[in-house]
C-alpha positions in Angstrom: 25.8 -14.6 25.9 24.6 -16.3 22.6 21.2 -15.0 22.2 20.4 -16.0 18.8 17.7 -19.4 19.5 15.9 -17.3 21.9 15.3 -14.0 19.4 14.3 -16.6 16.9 11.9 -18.2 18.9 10.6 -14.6 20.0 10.7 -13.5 16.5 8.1 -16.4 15.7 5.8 -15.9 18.4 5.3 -12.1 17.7 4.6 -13.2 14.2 1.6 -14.5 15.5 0.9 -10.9 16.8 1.9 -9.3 14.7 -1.0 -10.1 11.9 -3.1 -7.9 13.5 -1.0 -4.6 12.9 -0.7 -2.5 9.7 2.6 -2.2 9.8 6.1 -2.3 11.5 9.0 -0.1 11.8 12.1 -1.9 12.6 15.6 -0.1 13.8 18.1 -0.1 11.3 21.2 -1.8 11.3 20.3 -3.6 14.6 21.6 -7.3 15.5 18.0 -8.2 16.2 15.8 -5.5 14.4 17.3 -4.5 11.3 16.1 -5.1 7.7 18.7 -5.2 5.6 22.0 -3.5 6.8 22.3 -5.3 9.6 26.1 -6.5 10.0 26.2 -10.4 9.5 29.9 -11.8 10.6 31.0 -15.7 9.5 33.8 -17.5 8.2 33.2 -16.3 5.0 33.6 -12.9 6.0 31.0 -10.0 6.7 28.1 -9.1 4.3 24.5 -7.5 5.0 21.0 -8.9 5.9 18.2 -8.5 8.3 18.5 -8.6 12.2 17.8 -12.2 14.1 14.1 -11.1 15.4 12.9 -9.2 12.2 13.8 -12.0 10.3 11.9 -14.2 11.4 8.5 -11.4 11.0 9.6 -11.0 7.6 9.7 -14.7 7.0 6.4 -15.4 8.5 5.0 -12.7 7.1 6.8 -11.9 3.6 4.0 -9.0 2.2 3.9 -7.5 6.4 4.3 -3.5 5.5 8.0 -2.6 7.0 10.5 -0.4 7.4 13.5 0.7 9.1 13.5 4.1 10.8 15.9 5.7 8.7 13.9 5.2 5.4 10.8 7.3 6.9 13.5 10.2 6.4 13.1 9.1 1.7 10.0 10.7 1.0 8.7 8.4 -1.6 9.7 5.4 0.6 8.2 6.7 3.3 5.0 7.3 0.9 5.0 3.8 0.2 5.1 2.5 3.7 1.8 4.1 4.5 0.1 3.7 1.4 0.3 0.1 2.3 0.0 0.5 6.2 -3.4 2.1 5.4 -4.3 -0.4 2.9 -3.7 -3.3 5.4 -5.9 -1.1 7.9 -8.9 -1.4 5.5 -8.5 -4.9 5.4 -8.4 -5.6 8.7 -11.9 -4.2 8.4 -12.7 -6.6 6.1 -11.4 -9.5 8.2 -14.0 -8.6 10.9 -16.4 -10.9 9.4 -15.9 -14.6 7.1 -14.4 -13.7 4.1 -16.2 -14.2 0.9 -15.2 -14.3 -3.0 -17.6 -11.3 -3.2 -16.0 -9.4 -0.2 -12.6 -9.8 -1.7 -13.7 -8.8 -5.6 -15.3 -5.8 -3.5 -11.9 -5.0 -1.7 -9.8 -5.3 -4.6 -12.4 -3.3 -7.0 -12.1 -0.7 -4.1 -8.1 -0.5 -4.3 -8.6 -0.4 -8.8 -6.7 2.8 -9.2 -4.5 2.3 -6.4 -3.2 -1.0 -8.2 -3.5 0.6 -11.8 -0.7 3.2 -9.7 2.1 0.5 -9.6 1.1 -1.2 -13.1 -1.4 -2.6 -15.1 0.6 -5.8 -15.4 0.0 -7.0 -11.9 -3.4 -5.0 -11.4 -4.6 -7.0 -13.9 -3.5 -10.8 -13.3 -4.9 -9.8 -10.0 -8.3 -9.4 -10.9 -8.0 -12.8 -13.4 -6.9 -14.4 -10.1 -10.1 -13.2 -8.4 -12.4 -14.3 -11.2 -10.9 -17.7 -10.8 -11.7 -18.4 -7.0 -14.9 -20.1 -5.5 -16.5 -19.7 -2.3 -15.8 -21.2 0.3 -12.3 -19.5 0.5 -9.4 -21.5 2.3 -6.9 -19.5 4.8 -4.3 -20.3 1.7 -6.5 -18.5 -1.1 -7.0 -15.4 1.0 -3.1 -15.2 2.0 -2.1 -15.7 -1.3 -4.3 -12.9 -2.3 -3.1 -10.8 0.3 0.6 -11.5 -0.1 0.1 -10.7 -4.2 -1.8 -7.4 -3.3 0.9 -6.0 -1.2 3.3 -7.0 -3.8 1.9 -5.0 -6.2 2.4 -2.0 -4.3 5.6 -2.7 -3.2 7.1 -0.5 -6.0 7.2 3.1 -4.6 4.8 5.7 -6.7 6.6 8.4 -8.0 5.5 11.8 -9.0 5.1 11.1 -12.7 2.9 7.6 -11.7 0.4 10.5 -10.2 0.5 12.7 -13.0 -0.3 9.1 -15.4 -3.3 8.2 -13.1 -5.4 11.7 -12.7 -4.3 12.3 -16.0 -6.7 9.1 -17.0 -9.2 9.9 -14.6 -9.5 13.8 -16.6 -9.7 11.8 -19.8 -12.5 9.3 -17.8 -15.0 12.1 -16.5 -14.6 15.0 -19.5 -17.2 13.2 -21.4 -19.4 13.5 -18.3 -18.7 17.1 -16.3 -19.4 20.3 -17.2 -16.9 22.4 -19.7 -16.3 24.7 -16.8 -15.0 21.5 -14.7 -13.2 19.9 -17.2 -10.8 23.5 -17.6 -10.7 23.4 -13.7 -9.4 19.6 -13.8 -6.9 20.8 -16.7 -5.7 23.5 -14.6 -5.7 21.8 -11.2 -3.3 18.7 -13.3 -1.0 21.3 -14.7 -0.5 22.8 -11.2 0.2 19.8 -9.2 3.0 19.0 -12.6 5.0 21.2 -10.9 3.9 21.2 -7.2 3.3 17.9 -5.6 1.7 19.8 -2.7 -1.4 20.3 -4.9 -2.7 16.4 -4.8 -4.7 16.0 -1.7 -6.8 19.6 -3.0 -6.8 17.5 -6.4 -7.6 14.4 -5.0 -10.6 16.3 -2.7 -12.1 17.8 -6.1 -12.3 14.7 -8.2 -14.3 12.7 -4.8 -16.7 16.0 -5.6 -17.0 15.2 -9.1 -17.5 11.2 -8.7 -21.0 11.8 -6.1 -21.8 14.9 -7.7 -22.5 12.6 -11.3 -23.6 9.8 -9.2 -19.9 7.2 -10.4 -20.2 5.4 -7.7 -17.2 3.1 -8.9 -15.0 6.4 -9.1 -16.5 7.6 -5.6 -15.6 4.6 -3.4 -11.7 4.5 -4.8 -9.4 4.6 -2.2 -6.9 6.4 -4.3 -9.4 9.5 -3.9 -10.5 8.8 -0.2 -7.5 8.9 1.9 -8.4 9.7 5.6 -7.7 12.7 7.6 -5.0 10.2 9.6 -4.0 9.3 6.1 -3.5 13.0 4.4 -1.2 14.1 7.6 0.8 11.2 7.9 1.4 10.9 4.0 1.1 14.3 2.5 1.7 16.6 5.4 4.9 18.3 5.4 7.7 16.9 6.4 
């Protein structure tokens, strides 16, 4: 039985449904759910592509946080997945209320270091996007926006992109913190060189330092605030 007209027209519909998750893992290699190893058969032959249903979510929705199932099991990949599945979860918060140019400058300010992560490129012709738009926002605006933010962090952060960020944010608060804090910062950055493990202690210490000098702007970073759900799902042990 020739399915393929009614998974696409399913595929669609949950599109419609699917804006109001964080993110979706899809089953690799499956005729209707796979990404991108699915097994496509025609005249010309057999090559590779995503699954009938989940191509139609990934259509719809081209910056929708997904992965197959057998990705989770590539640690930065996996990383990746959630660091946008959480940012999408933050904002849907945002979405609970007309959004604003001011609401969105505050979102993306928010998600600064986060960006400055994948690149400074995009990070910034981001924010020269944002300076550009007027209130009242169109539907278009805001899903462009959103499309080009999960672009940006589409790139998977490695180890060394960690080390490059809190590496900037030592050189950002030693002209403010004690000596004492500044050799703890050193020390904490040349631990977590050569154990990863160490970044959510790391992460936890600089949040101390941002509201005990009153930097607000560092404080509210969601690079440095990841949630408890956040901390097990992304730097639990495997």
């Amino acid at each position: 039985m020739d399915v393929t007209i009614s998974l696409q027209a399913y595929g669609r519909k949950q599109a419609t449904h699917v804006r109001e998750l964080c993110g979706y893992i899809f089953k690799s290699r499956s005729p209707s759910c796979g990404i991108s190893d699915t097994e496509i058969f025609s005249d010309h032959g057999i090559s590779t592509g995503p699954g009938i249903y989940a191509g139609e979510i990934l259509n719809a929705l081209p910056y929708f946080p997904s992965i197959d199932e057998i990705k989770l099991y590539q640690t930065e990949t996996k990383d990746n997945f959630l660091e946008r599945v959480f940012s999408m979860e933050r904002w849907h918060q945002l979405c609970t209320s007309r959004i604003t140019v001011n609401h969105l400058a505050d979102f993306h300010a928010t998600h600064h270091l986060t960006l400055a992560a994948h690149g400074n490129e995009a990070t910034m012709a981001l924010s020269e996007k944002i300076s550009n738009l007027r209130d009242p926002l169109s539907h278009d605006a805001i899903d462009d926006y959103l499309k080009q933010f999960h672009d940006c962090l589409k790139t998977p952060l490695t180890h060394r992109d960690h080390v490059r960020i809190l590496t900037n944010l030592k050189d950002f608060l030693n002209p403010v913190v004690s000596h004492d804090e500044k050799e703890r910062l050193k020390t904490e950055i040349t631990e977590y060189k050569g154990n990863p493990e160490k970044l959510v202690t790391l992460l936890k210490h600089i949040k101390q330092l941002a509201v005990s000098y009153n930097l607000h702007d560092l404080s509210r970073q969601a690079y440095i605030n990841p949630t408890p759900a956040e901390i097990t799902l992304r730097y639990g042990k495997q």
